[in-house]
Structures are given as structure tokens and as C-alpha cells.
C-alpha positions in Angstrom: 0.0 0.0 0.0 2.0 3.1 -1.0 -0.3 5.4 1.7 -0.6 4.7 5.4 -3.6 3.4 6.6 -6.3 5.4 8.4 -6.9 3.9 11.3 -10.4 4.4 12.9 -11.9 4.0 16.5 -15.6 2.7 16.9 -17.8 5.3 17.6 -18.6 3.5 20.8 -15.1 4.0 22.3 -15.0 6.4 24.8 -12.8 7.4 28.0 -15.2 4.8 30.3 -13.4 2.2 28.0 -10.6 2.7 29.7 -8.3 2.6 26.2 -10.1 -1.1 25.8 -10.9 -0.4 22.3 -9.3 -1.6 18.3 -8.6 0.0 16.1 -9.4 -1.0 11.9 -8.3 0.2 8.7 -8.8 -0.9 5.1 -5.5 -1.9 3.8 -4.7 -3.1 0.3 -6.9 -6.3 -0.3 -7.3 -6.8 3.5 -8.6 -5.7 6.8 -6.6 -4.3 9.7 -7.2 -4.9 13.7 -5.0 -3.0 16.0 -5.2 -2.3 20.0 -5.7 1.5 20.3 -3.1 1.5 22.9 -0.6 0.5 20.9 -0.7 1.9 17.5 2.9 0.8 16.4 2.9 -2.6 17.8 1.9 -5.7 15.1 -1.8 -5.5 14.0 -3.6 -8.7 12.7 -5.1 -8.7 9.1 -8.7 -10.4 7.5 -9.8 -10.7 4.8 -12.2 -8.2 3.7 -15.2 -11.2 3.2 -13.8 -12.5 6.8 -14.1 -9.3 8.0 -17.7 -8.3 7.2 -18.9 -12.6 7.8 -17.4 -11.3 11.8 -18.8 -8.0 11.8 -22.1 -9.4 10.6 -22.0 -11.7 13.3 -21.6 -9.8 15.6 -24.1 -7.8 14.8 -26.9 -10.3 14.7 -25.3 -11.3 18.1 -24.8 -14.7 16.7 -21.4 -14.8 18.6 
């Protein structure tokens, strides 16, 4: 990817989270996962069809 990623919070992160929170950015073909308190450490990637199969689940809270 010749640009850095943008990295994006969820809009339900806040202070109360106590920094629990991951971060996600759309990289080349792939999807990636970061901890928001660590935003140089290693980051894991998806798939983009992985990715939205997960985030689909979770929103039908079948997981």
C-alpha cells in the first residue's frame, strides 16, 4: 500500500473504556485490527469477506 492506513476508532469508544478499544483500517486487499493503545505494535489482518462474515455476526449477536 503506497499510503498509510487510516486507522479508525468505533464510535462506541469512549474514555469509560478505559483505552479497551481496536482500532481497523482498510488496507490493500485486507482488513486491519490494532489495539488503540498500541498503535505501532503488530496489527492482525482479515480478509475483507472475513471481515464483514465477523462483523455481521456480531451484529446479529450470533457470537
Amino acid at each position: 500500500m503506497s499510503q498509510s492506513p487510516v486507522w479508525r476508532k468505533s464510535s462506541y469508544s469512549t474514555e469509560q473504556n478505559l483505552g479497551t478499544c481496536v482500532e481497523v483500517a482498510r488496507l490493500d486487499r485486507q482488513v486491519g485490527v490494532r489495539d488503540s493503545k498500541n498503535p505501532v505494535g503488530p496489527h492482525l489482518t482479515f480478509t475483507r469477506n472475513s471481515w464483514a462474515a465477523f462483523v455481521g455476526a456480531v451484529k446479529s449477536r450470533a457470537i
